[in-house]
C-alpha positions in Angstrom: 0.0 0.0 0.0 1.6 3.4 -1.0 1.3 6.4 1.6 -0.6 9.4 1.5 2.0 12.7 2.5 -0.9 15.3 1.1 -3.2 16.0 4.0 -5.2 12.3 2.7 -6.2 14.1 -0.7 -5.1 10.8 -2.3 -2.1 11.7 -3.9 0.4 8.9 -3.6 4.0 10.5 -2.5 5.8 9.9 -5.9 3.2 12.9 -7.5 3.7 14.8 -4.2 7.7 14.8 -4.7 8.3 14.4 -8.1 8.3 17.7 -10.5 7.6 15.8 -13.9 5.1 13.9 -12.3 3.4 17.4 -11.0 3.5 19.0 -13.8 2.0 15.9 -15.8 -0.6 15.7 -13.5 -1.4 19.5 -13.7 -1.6 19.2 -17.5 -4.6 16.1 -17.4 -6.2 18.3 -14.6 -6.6 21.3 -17.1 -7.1 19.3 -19.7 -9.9 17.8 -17.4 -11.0 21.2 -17.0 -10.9 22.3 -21.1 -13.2 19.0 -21.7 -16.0 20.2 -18.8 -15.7 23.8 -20.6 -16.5 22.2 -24.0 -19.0 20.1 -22.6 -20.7 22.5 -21.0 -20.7 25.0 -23.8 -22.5 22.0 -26.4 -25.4 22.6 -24.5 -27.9 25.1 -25.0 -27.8 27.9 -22.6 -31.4 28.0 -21.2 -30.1 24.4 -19.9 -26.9 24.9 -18.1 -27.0 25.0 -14.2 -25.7 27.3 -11.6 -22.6 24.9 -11.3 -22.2 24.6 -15.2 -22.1 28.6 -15.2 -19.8 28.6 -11.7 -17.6 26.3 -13.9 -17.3 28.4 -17.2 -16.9 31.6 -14.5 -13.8 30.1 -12.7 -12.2 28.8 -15.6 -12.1 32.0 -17.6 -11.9 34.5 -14.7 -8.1 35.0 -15.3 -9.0 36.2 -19.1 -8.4 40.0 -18.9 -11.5 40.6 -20.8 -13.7 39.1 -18.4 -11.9 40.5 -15.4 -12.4 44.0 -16.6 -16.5 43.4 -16.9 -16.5 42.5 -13.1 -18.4 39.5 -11.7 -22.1 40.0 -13.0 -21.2 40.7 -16.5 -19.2 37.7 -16.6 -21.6 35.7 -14.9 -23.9 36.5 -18.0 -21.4 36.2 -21.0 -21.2 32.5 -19.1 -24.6 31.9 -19.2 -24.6 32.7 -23.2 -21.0 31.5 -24.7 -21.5 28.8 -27.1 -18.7 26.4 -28.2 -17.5 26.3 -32.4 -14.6 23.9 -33.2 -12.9 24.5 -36.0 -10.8 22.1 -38.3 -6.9 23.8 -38.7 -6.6 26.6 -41.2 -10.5 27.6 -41.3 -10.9 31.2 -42.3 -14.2 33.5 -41.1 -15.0 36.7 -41.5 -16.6 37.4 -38.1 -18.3 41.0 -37.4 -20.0 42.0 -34.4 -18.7 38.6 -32.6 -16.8 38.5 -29.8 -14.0 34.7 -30.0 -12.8 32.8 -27.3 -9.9 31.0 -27.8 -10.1 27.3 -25.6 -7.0 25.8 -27.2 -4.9 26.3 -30.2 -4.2 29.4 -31.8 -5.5 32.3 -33.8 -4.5 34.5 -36.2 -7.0 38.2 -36.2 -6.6 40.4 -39.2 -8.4 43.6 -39.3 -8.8 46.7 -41.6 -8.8 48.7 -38.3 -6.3 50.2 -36.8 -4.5 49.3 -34.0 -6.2 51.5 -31.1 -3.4 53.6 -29.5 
């Protein structure tokens, strides 16, 4: 039987001591995370719970956009996101629409200047 050294969280003391093994286990537990996100965001919002919103809400509260809105406004953009995959190398003109990046990258090209 391995021993517990985290408080009885479950963690067995090679991921409590070893760095890779952290770090690998920080990685699933995001990408745990990024998976709930896109589940919750397949489903229509008039059918999301309270937790399904707290969950969107925590996971994007470090996005400077959101932060700058304050809680309430967030809270709301949560309740109406909506998840779009995209195969690599899809193009889109998109007007009037505000994009959330999950994973992967983007590339934004726009006749407007850069505001400054």
């Amino acid at each position: 039987r391995k021993s517990v050294s985290d408080g009885g969280v479950g963690r067995p003391d090679a991921l409590a001591n070893d760095p890779a093994l952290r770090g690998l286990h920080a990685q699933l537990e995001r990408l745990a995370d990024l998976n709930r996100c896109k589940k919750v965001l397949r489903r229509r919002p008039e059918v999301r719970t309270s937790t399904d919103i707290d969950h969107l809400q925590a996971q994007t509260e470090a996005v400077e956009f959101f932060a700058a809105l304050g809680a309430a406004a967030h809270r709301d953009l949560c309740h109406v996101m909506r998840l779009r995959s995209e195969e690599s190398n899809t193009f889109h003109t998109v007007t009037g629409t505000f994009v959330l990046v999950l994973s992967g990258k983007v590339l934004v090209r726009t006749s407007h200047p850069p505001p400054g």
